[in-house]
C-alpha positions in Angstrom: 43.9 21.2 3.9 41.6 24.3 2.6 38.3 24.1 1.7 39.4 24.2 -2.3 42.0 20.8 -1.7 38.5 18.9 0.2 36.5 20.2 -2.8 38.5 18.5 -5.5 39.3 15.5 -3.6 35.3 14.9 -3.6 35.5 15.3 0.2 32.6 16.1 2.1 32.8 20.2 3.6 31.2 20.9 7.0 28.4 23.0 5.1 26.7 23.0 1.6 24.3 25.3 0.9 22.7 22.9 -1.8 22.9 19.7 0.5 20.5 21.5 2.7 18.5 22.5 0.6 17.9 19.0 -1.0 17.2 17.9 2.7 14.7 20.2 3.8 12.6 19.4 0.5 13.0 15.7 0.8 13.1 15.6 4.7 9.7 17.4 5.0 7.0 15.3 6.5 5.4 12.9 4.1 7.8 13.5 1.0 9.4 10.5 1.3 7.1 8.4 1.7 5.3 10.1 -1.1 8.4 9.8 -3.2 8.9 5.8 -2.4 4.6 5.3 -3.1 5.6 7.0 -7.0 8.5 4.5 -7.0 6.5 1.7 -6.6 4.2 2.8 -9.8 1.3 4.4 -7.5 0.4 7.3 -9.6 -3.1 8.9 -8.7 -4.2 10.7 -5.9 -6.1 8.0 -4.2 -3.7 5.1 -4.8 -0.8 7.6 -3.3 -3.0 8.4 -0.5 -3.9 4.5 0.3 -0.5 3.8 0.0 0.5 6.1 2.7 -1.3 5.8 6.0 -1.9 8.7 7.6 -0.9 11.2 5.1 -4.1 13.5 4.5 -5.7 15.3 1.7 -4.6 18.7 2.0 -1.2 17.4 3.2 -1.3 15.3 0.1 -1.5 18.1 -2.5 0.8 20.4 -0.9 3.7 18.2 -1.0 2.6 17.1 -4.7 2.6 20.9 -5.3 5.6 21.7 -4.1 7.5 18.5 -5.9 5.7 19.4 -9.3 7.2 22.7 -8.1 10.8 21.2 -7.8 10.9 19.5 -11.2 10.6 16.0 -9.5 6.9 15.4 -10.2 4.9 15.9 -13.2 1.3 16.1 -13.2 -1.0 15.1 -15.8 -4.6 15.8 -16.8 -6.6 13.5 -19.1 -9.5 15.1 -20.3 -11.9 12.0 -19.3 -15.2 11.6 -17.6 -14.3 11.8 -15.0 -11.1 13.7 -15.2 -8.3 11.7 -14.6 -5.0 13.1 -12.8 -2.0 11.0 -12.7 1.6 12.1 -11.4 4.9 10.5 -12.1 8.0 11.0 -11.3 10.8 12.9 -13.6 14.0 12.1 -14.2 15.5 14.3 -11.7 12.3 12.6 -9.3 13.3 8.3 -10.2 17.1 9.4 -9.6 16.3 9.5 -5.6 15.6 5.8 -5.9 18.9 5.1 -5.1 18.6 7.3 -1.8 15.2 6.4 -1.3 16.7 2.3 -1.4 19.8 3.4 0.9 17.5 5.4 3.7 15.4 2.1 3.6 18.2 -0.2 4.1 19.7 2.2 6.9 16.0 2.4 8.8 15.5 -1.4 8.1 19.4 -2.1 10.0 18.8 0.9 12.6 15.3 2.3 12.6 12.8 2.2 15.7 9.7 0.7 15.8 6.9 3.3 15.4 5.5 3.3 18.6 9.3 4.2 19.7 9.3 7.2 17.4 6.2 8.9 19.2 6.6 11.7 21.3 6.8 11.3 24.9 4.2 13.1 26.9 1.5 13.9 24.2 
């Protein structure tokens, strides 16, 4: 069967250029778990950041950045005193719920505990 034939039966090809893409920006280290915190309704900087243990500041803003920068997070200024900054999710952002729920379920059924996941020898 060619590559066209897989194609149209909605078969999975060895290789998409766009599949890989999505998976490096959602695969990179904490944008998941930043992803899943903006599911759950956690939508300023410090209630992302207690959310997510370990994740710092500067690590924090960079992947915020660089969703904003994808169309999956929108960030929003409210000329207060103090400023406040919220983010929320965009359409194209609350549509990885569904993958966000099905990763969950797969590490719940399969994952490691944490301790496993660390790397061996420092």
């Amino acid at each position: 069967m060619g590559r066209m034939d897989a194609a149209a039966k909605g078969e999975l090809s060895a290789y998409c250029p766009m599949f890989q893409t999505a998976v490096e920006l959602i695969g990179r280290r904490w944008t998941g778990a930043i992803v899943r915190a903006l599911l759950t309704g956690s939508n300023r900087f410090g209630e992302i950041l207690e959310r997510v243990p370990g994740l710092s500041d500067r690590l924090l803003s960079e992947r915020l950045r660089e969703l904003e920068s994808a169309g999956i997070v929108t960030r929003s200024v409210f000329p207060e005193v103090p400023v406040r900054i919220e983010y929320a999710l965009t359409e194209k952002g609350r549509e990885l719920e569904a993958i966000v729920a099905g990763i969950s379920g797969w590490a719940d059924r399969w994952g490691k505990p944490e301790a496993a996941l660390q790397p061996v020898g420092g």
